[in-house]
C-alpha positions in Angstrom: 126.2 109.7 92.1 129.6 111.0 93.8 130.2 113.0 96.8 132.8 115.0 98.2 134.8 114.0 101.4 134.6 117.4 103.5 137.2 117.9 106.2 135.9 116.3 109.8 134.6 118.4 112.3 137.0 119.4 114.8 134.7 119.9 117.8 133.4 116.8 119.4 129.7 115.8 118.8 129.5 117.7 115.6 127.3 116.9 113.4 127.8 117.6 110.1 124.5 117.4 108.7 125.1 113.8 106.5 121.8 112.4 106.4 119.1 115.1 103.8 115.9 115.4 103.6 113.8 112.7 102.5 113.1 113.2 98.3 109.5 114.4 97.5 107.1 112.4 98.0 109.2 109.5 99.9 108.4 110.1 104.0 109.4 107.8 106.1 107.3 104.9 104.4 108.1 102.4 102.0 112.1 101.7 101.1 112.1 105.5 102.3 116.3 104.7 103.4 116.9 104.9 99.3 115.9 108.7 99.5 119.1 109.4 101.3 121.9 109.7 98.8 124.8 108.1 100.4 122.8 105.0 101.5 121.7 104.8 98.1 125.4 104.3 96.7 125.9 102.2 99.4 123.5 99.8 99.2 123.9 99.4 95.4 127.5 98.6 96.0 126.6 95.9 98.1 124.6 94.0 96.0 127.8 93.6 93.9 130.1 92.9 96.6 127.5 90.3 97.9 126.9 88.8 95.2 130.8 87.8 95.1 130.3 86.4 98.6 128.0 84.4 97.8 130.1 83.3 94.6 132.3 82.0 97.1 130.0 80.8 100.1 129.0 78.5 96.8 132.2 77.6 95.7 133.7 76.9 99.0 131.2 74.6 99.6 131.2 72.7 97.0 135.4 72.5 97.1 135.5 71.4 101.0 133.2 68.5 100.0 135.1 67.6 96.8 138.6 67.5 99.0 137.4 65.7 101.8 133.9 64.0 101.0 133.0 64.9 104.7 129.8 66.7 106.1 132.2 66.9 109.2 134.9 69.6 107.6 131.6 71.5 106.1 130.4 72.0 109.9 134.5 72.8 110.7 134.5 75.5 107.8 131.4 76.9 110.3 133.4 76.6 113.5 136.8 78.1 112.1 134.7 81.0 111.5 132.5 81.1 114.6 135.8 81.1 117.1 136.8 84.7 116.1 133.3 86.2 116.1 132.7 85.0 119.1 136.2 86.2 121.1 136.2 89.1 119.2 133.1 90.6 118.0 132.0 92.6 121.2 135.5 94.0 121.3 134.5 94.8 117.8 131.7 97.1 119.0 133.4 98.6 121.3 135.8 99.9 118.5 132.6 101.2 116.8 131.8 103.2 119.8 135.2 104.4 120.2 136.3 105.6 117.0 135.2 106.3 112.9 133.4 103.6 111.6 133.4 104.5 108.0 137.9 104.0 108.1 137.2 100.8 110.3 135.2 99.5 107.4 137.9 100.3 105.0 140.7 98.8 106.9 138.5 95.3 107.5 136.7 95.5 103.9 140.5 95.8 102.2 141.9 93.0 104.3 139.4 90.5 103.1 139.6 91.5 100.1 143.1 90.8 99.9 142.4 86.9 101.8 139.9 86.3 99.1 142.7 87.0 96.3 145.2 84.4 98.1 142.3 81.6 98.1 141.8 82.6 94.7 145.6 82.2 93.9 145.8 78.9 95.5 142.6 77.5 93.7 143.9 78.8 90.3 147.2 77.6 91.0 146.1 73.9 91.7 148.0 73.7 95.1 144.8 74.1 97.3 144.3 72.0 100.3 141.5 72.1 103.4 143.8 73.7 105.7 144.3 76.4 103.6 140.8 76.9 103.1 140.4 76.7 107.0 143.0 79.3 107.7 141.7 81.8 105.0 139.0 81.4 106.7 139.9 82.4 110.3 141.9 85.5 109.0 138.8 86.7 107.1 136.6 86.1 110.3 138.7 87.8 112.7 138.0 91.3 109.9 134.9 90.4 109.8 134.3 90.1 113.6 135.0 94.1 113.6 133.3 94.8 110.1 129.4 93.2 111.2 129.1 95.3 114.1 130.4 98.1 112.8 128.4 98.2 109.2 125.3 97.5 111.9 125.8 100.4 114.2 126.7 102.6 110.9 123.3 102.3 109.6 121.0 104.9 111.8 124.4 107.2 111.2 123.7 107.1 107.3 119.6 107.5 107.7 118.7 108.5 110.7 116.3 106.8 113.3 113.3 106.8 111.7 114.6 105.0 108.8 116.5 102.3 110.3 113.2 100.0 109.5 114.0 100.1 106.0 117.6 100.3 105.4 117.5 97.4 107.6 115.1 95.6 105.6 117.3 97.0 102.0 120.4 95.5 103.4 119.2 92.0 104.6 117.9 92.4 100.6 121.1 93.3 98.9 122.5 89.8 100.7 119.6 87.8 99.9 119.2 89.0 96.1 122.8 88.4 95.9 121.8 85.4 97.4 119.3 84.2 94.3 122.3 86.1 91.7 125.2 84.6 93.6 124.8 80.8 93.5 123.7 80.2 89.9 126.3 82.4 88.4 128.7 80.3 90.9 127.0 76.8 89.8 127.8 77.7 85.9 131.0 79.4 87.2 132.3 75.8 88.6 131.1 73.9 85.5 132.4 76.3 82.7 135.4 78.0 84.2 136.9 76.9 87.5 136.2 77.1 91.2 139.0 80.1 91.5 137.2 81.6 88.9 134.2 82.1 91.1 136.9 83.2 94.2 138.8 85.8 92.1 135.2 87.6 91.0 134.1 87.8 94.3 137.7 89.4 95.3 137.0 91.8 92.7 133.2 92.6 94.2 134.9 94.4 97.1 135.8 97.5 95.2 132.3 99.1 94.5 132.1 98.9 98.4 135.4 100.4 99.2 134.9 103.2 97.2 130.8 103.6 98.4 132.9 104.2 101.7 135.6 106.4 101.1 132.7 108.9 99.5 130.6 108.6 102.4 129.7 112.3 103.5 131.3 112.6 107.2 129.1 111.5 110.0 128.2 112.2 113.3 131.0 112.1 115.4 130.6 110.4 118.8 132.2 112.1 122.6 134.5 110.3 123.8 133.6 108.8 127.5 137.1 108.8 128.6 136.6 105.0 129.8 138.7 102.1 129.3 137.6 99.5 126.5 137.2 97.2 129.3 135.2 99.6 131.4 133.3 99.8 127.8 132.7 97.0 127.3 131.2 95.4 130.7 128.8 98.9 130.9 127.0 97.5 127.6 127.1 94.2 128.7 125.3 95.8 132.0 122.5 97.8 129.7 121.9 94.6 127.9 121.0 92.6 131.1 119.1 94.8 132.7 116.4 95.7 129.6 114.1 92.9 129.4 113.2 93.5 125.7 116.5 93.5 124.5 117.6 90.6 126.2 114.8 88.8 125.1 115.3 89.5 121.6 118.9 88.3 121.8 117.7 84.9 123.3 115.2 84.3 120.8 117.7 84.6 118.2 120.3 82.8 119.5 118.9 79.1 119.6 117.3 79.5 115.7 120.8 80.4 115.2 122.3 77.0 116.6 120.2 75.0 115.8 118.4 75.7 112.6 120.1 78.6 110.6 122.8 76.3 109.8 120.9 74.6 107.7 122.8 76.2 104.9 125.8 74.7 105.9 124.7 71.5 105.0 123.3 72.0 101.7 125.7 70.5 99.8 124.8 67.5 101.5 121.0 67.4 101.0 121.9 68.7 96.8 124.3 65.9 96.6 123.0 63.1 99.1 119.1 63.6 99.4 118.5 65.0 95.6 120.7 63.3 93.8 122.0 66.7 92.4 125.3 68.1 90.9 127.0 70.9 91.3 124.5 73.0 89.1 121.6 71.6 90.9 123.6 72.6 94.4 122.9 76.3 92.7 119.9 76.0 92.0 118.8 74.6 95.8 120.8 77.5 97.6 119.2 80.1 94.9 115.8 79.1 96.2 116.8 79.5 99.4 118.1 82.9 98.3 114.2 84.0 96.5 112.9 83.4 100.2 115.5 84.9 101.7 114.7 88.0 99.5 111.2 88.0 99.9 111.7 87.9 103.7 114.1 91.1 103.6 111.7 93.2 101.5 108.9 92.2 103.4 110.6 94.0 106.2 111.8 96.6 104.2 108.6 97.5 102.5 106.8 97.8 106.6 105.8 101.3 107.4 103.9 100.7 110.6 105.9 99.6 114.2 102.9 97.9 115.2 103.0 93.9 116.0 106.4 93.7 115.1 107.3 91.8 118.6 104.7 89.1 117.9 106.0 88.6 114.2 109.4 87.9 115.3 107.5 85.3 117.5 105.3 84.2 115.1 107.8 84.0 112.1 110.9 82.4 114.8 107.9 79.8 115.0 107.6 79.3 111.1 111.4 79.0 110.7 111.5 75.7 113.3 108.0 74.5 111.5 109.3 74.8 107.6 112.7 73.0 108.7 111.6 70.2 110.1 109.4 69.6 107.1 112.3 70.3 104.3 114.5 67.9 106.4 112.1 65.0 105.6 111.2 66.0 101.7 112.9 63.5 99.4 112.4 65.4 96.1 113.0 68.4 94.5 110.1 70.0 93.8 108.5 70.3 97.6 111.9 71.0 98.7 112.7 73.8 96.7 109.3 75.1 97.9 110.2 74.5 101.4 113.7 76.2 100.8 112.0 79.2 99.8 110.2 79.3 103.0 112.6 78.8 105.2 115.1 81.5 103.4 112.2 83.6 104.2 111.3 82.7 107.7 115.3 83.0 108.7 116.0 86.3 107.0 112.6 87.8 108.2 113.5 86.6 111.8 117.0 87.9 111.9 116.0 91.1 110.4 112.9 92.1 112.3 115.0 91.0 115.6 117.8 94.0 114.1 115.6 96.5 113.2 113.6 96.2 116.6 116.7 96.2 118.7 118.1 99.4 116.3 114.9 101.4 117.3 115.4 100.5 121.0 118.7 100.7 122.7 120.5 104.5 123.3 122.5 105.8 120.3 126.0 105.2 122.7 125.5 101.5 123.3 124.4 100.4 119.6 127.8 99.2 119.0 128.3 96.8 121.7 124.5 95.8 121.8 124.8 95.2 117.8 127.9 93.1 118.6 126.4 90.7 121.0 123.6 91.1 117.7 126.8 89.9 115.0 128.1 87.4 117.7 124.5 85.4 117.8 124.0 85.3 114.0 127.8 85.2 113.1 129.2 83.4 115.7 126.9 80.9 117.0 125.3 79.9 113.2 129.0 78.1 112.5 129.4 76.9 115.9 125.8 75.5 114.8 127.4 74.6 111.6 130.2 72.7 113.3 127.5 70.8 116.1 125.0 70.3 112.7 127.9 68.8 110.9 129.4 66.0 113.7 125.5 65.3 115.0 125.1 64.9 110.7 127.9 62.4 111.0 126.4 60.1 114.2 122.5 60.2 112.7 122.3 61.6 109.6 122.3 65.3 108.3 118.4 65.4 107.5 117.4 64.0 110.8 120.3 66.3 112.9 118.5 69.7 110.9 114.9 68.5 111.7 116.0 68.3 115.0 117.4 71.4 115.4 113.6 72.8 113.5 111.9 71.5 116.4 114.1 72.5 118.8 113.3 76.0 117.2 109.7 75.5 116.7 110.0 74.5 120.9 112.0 78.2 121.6 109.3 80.7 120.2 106.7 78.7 122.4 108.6 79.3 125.2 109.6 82.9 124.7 105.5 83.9 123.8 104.8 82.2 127.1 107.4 83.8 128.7 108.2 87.4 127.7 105.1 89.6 128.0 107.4 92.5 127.3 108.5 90.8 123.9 105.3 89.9 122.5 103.9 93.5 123.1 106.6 95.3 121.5 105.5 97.4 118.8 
């Protein structure tokens, strides 16, 4: 499928008609996004490109504990890339307000690409060390903190509002089956071929994306307010604090994704440490969490109603904190992988429902700073989890530190269902 780049509307507000009619037969039901040629492209192109990512989520891993044999610099790898998310990612939304998001992507997408190649170099070339890893790292994040909200706020441009449900729910699955894809080819990729090997495929992965944007039809342009960035960026902070729902939403996410999303962080710990595993077995465990992950996303992907979707998110937030606590004290592989599976699921279903309900409620002119404070909470604060995860790991042990942070979770969708009528009766 190809499509010709037409010249941009000169008149502000233009639209230029980007987003067909559904195929026959589709609606607005089940995975209806996929009717809508561009997404289509799109979304195929980033199952490649996340399958690479994960290659090297995998990889990097597993190198970080092989150079330093320290859960610490695991939870550093987290914070190195928390520090720009956090400065920078609502700045990052306010570009996506401000100006075309499909030539922001390519700018951000090309640039880590090109990072990805120099960590590859380095591995290949035998001369790698932590602090390399640690500053490939940063430079990637800093893209990335202007990529996340971007690619977020892009998505009811490509489909329209009423099916932001699914594409939401198709692109939380292209990460996740990329997740289940992505760490066993990078467990045999380490054994067979090399640790750069895995690197240089996933720098290779960005391509199908890069070009998925460049033949994007043109979009709906956006008016120009004539404010400041500043001025921007404190008026979506102001439409945040003063809806209830959103707000709510954001806080729910945010201690999950301190203290229990992180989780993944310290796999390589519980593969090596709790399981007795290698690096194959490190695959297999992050692949499991991968099939849960996946079945989360489609679950979301697959809904067609808007009912109960605020008491979900409650009830599955609730399912995350209970399914940690009890993987944190398995000892052996077989109830853990099952565990893993569920709480890949519960974490991808939380984050996604928590997207797709703030998508379908804040004003089309806000989405990019709202979705920023959005990539901030599950970008941002998951490594600065990471890094606390990591030096708690250290003190009391890393099993005891994540079942912690599961009940700490389990303790926070109490609280909110007590607490926030509005959230509980959304949808």
């Amino acid at each position: 499928m190809t499509f010709r780049r037409r010249p941009r509307s000169s008149s502000v507000g233009a639209t230029t008609g980007a987003r067909p009619e559904p195929a026959a037969g589709l609606g607005y039901g089940r995975f209806s996004a996929l009717s809508v040629p561009a997404f289509r492209t799109y979304f195929i192109a980033t199952v490649i490109s996340n399958t690479g990512s994960w290659m090297q989520i995998v990889g990097q891993g597993w190198l970080v504990l092989e150079l330093t044999d320290s859960p610490f610099y695991l939870g550093l790898v987290g914070l190195v890339r928390a520090v720009p998310t956090i400065l920078l990612s609502m700045i990052g939304g306010v570009l996506a307000d401000r100006f075309d998001r499909q030539r922001i992507l390519l700018i951000t997408q090309s640039v880590v690409m090109a990072a990805s190649i120099a960590l590859a170099a380095l591995t290949l070339a035998g001369i790698i060390t932590v602090w390399q890893i640690l500053l490939v790292t940063f430079i990637s994040a800093i893209f990335f903190a202007v990529d996340n909200p971007t690619r977020q706020a892009l998505v009811p441009d490509l489909v329209g509002r009423e099916r932001v449900t699914s594409a939401i729910g198709l692109n939380a699955a292209a990460w996740n089956a990329a997740a289940v894809i992505g760490p066993s080819i990078a467990g045999v990729s380490i054994a067979l071929i090399s640790i750069g090997g895995a690197f240089l495929i996933n720098a290779a992965s960005f391509i199908p994306v890069l070009i998925a944007i460049f033949l994007m039809p043109p979009l709906e342009r956006r008016a120009s307010s004539g404010r400041s960035m500043l001025r921007q960026l404190v008026d979506g902070m102001s439409y945040i604090r003063a809806n209830r729902v959103v707000w709510g939403i954001l806080l729910l996410i945010a201690i999950p994704s301190i203290c229990a999303r992180p989780y993944v962080q310290m796999m390589p710990v519980f593969a090596r440490d709790v399981l007795g595993l290698g690096a194959s077995g490190y695959g297999v465990l992050m692949a499991a969490s991968g099939v849960g992950a996946l079945f989360g996303a489609l679950t979301l992907a697959s809904i067609n109603t808007a009912r109960g979707r605020g008491t979900l998110l409650l009830v599955v937030t609730a399912s995350l904190g209970a399914s940690l606590v009890a993987f944190s004290w398995s000892h052996w592989l077989v109830p853990s992988l099952a565990l893993v599976v569920a709480v890949g699921g519960t974490s991808t279903l939380m984050m996604s429902l928590a997207n797709s309900l703030l998508q379908g409620t804040v004003a089309a002119e806000v989405r990019g700073r709202v979705m920023s404070v959005y990539t901030l909470i599950a970008g941002g604060l998951m490594p600065l989890g990471s890094m606390l995860l990591g030096g708690v790991g250290t003190v009391i042990g890393v099993p005891l530190a994540v079942g912690i942070g599961g009940a700490i979770t389990l303790a926070t969708a109490a609280a909110c269902y007590r607490a926030i009528a509005e959230l509980r009766d959304l949808g």
